[in-house]
Residue, then its C-alpha position, 0 to 999 in steps of 0.5 A: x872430446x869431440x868438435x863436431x859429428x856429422x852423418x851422411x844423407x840422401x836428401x838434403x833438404x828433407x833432412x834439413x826439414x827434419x832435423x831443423x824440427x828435431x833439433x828445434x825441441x832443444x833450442x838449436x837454429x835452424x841449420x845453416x848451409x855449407x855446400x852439400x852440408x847444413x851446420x847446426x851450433x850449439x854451445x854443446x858443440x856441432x851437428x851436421x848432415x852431408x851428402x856423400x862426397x864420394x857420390x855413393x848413397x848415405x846409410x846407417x851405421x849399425x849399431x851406431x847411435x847420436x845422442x842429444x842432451x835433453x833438459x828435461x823428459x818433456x823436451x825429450x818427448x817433443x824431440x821425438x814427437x818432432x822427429x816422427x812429425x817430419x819423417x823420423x821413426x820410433x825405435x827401441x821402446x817408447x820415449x821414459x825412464x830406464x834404469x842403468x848401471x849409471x842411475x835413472x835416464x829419460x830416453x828417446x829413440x828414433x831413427x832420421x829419414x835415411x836410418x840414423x838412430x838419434x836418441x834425446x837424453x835426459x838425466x835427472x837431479x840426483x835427490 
């Protein structure tokens, strides 16, 4: 469904510092640099992280969160180890399983250095 997602940052290079950490814990190079922009590839799909075209400051959306398949709650744990180690915050409760109406997740919640919340998602085998 989707081709790409992209959110906007004030910092370039201290967010490609972050998220080349971040999305190392699941197998992703490092960014590669387009302009005002680093592309991160996966067979998954496409990630990026841009300074505002328009000039103004990046922010957050409210209520708005990226989430990234982890392969397992290990991977899931060292993604958000990764992320706090390079500036990131924790948010919502600490990295586990969590009962949904979809079954059991292993979630891990963390906020980027300009305030996107990014979760590392692991679902496990159905037994």
């Amino acid at each position: 469904m989707f081709s790409h997602v992209m959110v906007g940052v004030n910092d370039l290079e201290v967010s490609k510092k972050f998220y080349d950490a971040l999305l190392g814990t699941l197998g992703v190079a490092p960014g590669f640099a387009n302009k005002n922009r680093y592309f991160y590839r996966s067979p998954g799909g496409t990630f990026a992280i841009s300074t505002p075209i328009n000039g103004a400051p990046a922010n957050h959306g409210n209520g708005s969160t990226i989430g990234f398949t982890a392969q397992s709650p290990e991977q899931a744990d060292a993604f958000h180890a990764a992320g706090v180690a390079h500036g990131g915050t924790s948010c919502e409760e600490p990295p586990g399983f969590r009962e949904g109406p979809g079954g059991m997740l292993y979630l891990a919640y963390l906020r980027d250095p300009d305030g996107n919340k990014l979760c590392a998602l692991h679902r496990p085998a159905k037994k």
